[in-house]
N, C-alpha and C positions, 0 to 999 in steps of 0.2 A: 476441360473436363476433369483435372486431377482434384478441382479440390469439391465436385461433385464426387467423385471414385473415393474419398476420406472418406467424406459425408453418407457414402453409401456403404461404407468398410470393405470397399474392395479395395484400398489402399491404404495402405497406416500412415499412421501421421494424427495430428490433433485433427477435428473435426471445428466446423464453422461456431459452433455451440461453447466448445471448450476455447477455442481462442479467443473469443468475446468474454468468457468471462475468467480468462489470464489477465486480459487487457483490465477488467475491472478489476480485479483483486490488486494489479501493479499498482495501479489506479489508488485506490483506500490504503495499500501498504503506505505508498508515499505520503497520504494525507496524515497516517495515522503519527509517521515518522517525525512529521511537522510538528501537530500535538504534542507528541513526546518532549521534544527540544524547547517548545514554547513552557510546557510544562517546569522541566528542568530550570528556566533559567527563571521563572516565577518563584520556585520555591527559594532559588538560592537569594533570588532580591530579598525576599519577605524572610528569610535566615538572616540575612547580613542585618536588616531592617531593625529583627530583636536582639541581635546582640550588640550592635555600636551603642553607647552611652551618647542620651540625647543631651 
């Protein structure tokens, strides 16, 4: 019953609602993190790309 007693705020702590969407936020963090790095090492190819003499 404690994590109905959250749910019903007669106990603290995150509620079912809030932990679902920690779990998704972690979720998109990570994905976003991934982007990032993909991004970074795209630019640096297509950097390296225009400046070596072809």
């Amino acid at each position: 019953m404690s994590i109905a007693d959250v749910d019903d705020g007669r106990k603290p702590g995150l509620t079912s609602d809030e932990r679902a969407e920690l779990v998704r936020l972690r979720r998109e963090k990570r994905v976003l993190e991934m982007e990032i790095e993909i991004l970074k090492r795209a630019s640096a190819y297509f950097a390296r790309e225009n400046v070596l003499p072809k």
